[in-house]
C-alpha positions in Angstrom: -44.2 -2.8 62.7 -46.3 -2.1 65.8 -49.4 -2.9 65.2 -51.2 -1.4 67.7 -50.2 2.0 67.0 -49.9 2.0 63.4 -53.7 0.8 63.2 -54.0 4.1 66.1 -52.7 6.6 63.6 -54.9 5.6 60.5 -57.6 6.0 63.3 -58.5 2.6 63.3 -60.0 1.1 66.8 -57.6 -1.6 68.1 -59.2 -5.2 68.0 -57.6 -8.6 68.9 -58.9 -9.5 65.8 -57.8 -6.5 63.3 -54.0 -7.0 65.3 -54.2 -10.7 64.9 -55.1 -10.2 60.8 -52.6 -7.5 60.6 -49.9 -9.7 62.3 -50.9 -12.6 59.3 -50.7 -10.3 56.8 -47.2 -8.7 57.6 -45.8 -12.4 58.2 -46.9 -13.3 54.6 -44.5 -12.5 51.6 -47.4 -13.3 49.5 -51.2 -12.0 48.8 -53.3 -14.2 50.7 -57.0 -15.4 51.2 -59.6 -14.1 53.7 -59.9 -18.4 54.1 -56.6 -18.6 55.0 -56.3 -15.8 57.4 -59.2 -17.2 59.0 -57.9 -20.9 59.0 -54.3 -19.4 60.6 -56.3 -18.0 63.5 -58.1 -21.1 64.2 -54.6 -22.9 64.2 -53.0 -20.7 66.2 -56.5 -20.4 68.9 -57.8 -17.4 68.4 -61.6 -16.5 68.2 -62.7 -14.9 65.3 -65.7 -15.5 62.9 -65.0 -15.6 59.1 -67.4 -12.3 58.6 -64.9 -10.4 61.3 -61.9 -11.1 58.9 -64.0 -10.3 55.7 -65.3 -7.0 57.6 -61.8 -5.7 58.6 -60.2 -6.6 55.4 -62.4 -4.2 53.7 -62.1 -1.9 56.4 -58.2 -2.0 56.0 -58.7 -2.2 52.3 -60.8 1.4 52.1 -58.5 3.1 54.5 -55.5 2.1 52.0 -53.6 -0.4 54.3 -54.6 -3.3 51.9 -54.5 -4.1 48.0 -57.1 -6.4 47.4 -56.5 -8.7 44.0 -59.7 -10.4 42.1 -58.7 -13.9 41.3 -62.0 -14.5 39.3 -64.9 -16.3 41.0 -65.7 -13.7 43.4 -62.1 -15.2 44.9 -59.5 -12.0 46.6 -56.4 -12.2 48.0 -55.2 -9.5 50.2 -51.4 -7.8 50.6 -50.2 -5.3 52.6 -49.6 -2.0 50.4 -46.0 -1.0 50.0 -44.8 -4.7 50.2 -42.9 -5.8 47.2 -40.5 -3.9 44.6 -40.4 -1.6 41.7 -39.6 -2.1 38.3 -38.3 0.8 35.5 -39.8 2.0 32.5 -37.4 3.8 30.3 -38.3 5.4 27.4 -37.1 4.2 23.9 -36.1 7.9 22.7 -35.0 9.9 25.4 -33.9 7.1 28.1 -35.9 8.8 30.5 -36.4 5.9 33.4 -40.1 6.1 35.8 -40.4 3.6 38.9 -43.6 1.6 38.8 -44.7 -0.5 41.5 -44.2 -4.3 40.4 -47.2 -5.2 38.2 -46.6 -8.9 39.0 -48.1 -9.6 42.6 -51.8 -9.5 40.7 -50.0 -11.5 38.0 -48.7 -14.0 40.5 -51.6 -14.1 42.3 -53.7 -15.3 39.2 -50.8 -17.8 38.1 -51.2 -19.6 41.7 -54.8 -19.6 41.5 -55.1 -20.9 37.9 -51.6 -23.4 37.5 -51.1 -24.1 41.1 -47.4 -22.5 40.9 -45.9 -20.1 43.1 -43.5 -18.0 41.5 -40.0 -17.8 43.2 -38.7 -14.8 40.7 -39.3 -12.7 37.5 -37.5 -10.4 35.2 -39.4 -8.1 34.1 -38.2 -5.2 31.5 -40.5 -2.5 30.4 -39.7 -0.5 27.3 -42.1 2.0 25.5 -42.0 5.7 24.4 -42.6 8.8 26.9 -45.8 11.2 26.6 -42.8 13.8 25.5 -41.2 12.0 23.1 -44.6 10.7 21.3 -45.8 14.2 21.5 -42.8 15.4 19.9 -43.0 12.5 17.0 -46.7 13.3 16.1 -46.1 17.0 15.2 
């Protein structure tokens, strides 16, 4: 992705800082820490204070770019929307199927933070009964 012009289109002034963030965040496969965003542009010399990559993850997080996830302890990790998979809900009765966006990156997220493990895969199956069909069973 070019940066530079996707942050143009959402009407978002170019920084070196907001590029730099944005460049951390599409490298990572995983939800990751204003801490470690900040500690990554330190490595890597750039010049950025800690309250410049709080301040533009909420600006990217109110103009949609981001999902922020609450780890508890006033602790967020930060993803770039529309990264990950979908999973299928198919209903018990009819077989009707509905694409959901992958509830586990929050769940992952919270795993890491309280166990310490990363997970490297999940099945996840989701079964229950359609607005139509219950609507139909309840008559």
């Amino acid at each position: 992705m070019d940066i530079r012009l996707y942050l143009k289109e959402k009407n978002i002034k170019v920084t070196k800082g907001r590029v730099f963030i944005l460049d951390v965040l599409e490298k990572s496969e995983a939800a990751i820490s204003a801490d470690y965003i900040f500690e990554k542009c330190r490595n890597e010399g750039g010049e950025i204070d800690l309250s410049t990559v709080y301040r533009t993850l909420e600006l990217l997080e109110i103009k949609g770019i981001l999902e922020k996830f609450d780890l508890g302890n006033g602790k967020y990790n930060y993803i770039i929307k529309g990264i990950g998979h979908n999973h299928t809900l198919q209903c018990e009765l009819c077989h009707k199927c509905v694409e959901i966006d992958c509830p586990m990156v929050q769940i992952q997220e919270i795993i890491k933070s309280k166990t310490g493990f990363t997970l490297l895969e999940h099945d996840l199956k989701l079964r229950g009964i359609c607005n139509d069909c219950r609507s139909k069973t309840n008559r």
